[in-house]
C-alpha positions as CSV (number, residue, x, y, z in Angstrom):
1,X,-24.1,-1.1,254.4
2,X,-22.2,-0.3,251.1
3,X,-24.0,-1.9,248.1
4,X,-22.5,-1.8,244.8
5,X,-25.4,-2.4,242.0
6,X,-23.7,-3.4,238.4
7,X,-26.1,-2.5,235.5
8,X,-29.1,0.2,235.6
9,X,-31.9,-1.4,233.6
10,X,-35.3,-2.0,234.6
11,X,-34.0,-4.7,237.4
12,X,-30.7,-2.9,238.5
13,X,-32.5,0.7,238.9
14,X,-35.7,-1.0,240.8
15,X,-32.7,-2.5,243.1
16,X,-30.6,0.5,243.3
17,X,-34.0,2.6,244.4
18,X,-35.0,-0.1,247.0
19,X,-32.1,-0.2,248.9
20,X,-31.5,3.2,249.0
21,X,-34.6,4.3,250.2
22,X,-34.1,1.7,253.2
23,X,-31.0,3.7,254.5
24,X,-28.1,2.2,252.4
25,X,-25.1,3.4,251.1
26,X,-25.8,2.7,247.2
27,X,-23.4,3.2,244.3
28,X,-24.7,1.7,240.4
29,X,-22.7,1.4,237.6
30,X,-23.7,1.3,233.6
31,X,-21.8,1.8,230.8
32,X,-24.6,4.1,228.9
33,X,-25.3,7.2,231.3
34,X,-28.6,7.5,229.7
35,X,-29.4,4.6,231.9
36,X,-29.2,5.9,235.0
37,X,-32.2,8.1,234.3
38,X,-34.4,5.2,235.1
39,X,-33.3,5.8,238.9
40,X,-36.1,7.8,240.5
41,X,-35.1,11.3,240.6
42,X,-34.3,11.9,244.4
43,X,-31.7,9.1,244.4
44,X,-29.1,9.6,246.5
45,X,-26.6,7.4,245.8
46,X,-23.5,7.3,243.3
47,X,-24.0,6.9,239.9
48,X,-20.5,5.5,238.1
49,X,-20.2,5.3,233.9
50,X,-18.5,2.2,233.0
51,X,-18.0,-1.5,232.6
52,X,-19.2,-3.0,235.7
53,X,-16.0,-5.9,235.2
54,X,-13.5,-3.1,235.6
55,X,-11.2,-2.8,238.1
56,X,-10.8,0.7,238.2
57,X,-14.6,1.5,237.3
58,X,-15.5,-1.1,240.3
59,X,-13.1,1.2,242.5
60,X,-14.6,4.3,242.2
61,X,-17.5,2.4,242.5
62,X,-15.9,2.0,246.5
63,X,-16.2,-1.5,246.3
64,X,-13.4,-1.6,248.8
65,X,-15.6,-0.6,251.1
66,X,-18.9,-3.1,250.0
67,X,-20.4,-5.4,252.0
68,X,-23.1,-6.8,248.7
69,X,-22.5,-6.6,245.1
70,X,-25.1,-7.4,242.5
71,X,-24.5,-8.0,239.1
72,X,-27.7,-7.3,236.7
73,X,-26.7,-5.9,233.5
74,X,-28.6,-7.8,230.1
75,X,-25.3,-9.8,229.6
76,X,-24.8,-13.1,231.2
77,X,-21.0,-13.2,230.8
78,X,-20.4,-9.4,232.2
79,X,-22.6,-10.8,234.9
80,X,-20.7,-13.8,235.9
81,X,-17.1,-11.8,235.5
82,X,-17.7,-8.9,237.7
83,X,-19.7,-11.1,240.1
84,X,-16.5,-13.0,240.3
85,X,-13.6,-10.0,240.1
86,X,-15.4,-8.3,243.4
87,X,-15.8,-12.0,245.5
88,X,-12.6,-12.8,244.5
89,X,-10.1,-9.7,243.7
90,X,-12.1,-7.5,246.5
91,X,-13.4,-10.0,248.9
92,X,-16.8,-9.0,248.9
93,X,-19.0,-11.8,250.8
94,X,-22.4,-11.2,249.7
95,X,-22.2,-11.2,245.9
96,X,-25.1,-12.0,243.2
97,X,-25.3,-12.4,239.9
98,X,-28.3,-12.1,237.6
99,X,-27.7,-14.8,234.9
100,X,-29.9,-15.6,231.9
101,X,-29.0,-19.4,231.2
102,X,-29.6,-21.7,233.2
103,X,-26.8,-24.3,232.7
104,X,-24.7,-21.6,233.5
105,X,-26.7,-20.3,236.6
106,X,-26.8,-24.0,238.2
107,X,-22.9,-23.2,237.9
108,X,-22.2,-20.4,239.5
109,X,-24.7,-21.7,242.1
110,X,-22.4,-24.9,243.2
111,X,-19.6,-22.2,243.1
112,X,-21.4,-20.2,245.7
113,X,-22.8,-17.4,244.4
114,X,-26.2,-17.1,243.9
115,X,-28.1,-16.3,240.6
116,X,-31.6,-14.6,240.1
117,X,-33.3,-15.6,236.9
118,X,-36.0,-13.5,234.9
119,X,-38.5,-13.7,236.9
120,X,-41.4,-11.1,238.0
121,X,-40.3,-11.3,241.7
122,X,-36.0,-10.9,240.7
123,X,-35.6,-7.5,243.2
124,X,-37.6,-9.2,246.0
125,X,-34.9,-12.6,245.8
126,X,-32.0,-9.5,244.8
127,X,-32.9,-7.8,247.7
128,X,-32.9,-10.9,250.2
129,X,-29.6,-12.1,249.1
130,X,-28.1,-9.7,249.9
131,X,-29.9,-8.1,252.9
132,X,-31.0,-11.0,254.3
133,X,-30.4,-14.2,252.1
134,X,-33.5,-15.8,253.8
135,X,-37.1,-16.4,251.4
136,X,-39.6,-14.3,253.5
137,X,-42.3,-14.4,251.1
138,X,-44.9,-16.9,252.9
139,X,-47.4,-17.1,249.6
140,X,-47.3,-15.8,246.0
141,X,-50.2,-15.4,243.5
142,X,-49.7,-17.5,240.6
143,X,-48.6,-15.0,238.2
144,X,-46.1,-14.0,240.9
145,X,-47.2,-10.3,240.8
146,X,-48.6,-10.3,244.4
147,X,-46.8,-11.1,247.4
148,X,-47.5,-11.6,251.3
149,X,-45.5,-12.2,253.6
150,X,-45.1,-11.5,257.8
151,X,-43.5,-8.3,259.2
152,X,-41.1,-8.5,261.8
153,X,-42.4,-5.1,263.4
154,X,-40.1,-2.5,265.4
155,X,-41.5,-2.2,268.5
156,X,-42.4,1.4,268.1
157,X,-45.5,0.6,265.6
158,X,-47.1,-0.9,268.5
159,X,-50.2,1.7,269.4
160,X,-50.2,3.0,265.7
161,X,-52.6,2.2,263.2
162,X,-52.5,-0.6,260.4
163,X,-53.1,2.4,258.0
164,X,-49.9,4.4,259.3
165,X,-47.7,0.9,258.6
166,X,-49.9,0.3,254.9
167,X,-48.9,4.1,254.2
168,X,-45.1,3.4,255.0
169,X,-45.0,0.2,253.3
170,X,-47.2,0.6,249.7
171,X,-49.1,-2.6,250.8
172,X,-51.8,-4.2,252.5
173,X,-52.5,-5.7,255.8
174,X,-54.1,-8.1,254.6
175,X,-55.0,-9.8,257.7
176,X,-53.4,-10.1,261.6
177,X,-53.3,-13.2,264.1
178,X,-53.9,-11.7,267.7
179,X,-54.2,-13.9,271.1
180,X,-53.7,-16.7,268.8
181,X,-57.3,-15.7,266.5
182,X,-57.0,-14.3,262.9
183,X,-58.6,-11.2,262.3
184,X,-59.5,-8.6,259.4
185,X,-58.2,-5.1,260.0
186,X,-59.7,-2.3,259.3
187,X,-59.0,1.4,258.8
188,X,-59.3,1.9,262.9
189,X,-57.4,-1.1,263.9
190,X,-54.2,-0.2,266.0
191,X,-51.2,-2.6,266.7
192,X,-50.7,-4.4,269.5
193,X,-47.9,-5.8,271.3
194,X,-47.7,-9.5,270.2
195,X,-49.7,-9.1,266.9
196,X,-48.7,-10.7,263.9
197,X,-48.8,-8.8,261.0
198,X,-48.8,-10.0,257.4
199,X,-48.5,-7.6,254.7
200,X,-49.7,-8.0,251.0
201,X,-47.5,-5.9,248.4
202,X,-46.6,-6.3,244.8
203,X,-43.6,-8.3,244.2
204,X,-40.7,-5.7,243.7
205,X,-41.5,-3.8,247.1
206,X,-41.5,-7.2,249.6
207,X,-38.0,-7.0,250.5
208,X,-38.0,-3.3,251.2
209,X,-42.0,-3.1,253.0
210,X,-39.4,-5.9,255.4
211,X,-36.9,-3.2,256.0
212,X,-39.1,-0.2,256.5
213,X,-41.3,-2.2,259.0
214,X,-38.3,-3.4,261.3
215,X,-37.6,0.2,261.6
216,X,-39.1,3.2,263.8
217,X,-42.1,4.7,262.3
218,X,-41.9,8.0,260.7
219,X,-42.3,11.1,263.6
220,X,-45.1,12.4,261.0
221,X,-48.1,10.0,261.6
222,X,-50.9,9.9,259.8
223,X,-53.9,12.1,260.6
């Protein structure tokens, strides 16, 4: 789907990189063009100079065309306008905002769009709200750096190995449930039909090690 990602910071860049690399169509807007140097450098998506609040900038931005908008510049009130301008000027459905106060946040909660505060796991919650707005995270260390969560596997991983899946998703298996038993997996272990899988991965990657294991597996396996 079209995303349109306002704000290229640390957050907005992390985003922008995520849902790229899991096949969508990914435009970000900032108004310092040094910003969008934080992107990684094979990036394929459209990068847009202005104020993410502006109807014209948010047009060339095709947010026409959008299905998700995220708002996550540093400024709460640039958040909460353009969040509103493309739900309500453009009609996008899946809109959220990245908002600093938290009076203001409960707000533009009861008002239906969603707000991410500052917290270590923001592009994991980003990336569900507007992929999947579902928590899928089923356990969290308590500095919230580490994540693990359940893969909803394509069926073509079945018959590769847990290494393969680790290799395609930066994280762990950390452990499987199969014929109703838990077990540890090692480096031989392969995938069978029926397994569950739960993956650890650090928070920032969750959302998209979801994505890439609901697709096929690369056609270049691991050796």
């Amino acid at each position: 789907m079209r995303v349109v990602v306002m704000g290229c910071g640390r957050v907005g860049a992390s985003l922008s990189d995520s849902l790229a690399r899991i096949g969508h169509d990914v435009a970000v807007i900032d108004r310092d063009g040094t910003a969008f140097h934080r992107l990684s450098p094979d990036f394929p998506g459209e990068r847009v100079l202005g104020m993410g609040f502006d109807r014209d900038v948010l047009l060339r931005a095709g947010i026409e065309d959008a299905s998700a908008f995220a708002a996550v510049s540093s400024g709460d009130n640039s958040n909460i306008i353009s969040a509103r301008v493309a739900r309500e000027t453009f009609g996008v459905q899946r809109v959220v905002a990245r908002i600093y106060d938290a009076k203001r946040a409960a707000v533009y909660e009861r008002l239906g769009i969603p707000t991410v505060a500052t917290v270590p796991w923001t592009t994991d919650r980003l990336l569900n709200v507007l992929t999947r707005e579902t928590e899928t995270t089923k356990w969290r260390d308590p500095t919230g750096n580490v994540g693990v969560t359940e893969l909803a596997l394509h069926e073509d991983w079945v018959g590769r190995r847990v290494t393969e899946l680790e290799a395609a998703t930066s994280g762990r298996v950390s452990f499987m449930i199969r014929f109703g038993a838990g077990t540890l997996p090692d480096a031989k272990t392969v995938i069978q039909s029926g397994d569950q899988v739960y993956l650890a991965a650090i928070s920032g990657h969750i959302a998209e090690a979801l994505a890439i294991a609901a697709l096929p597996p690369s056609e270049d396996p691991e050796a």
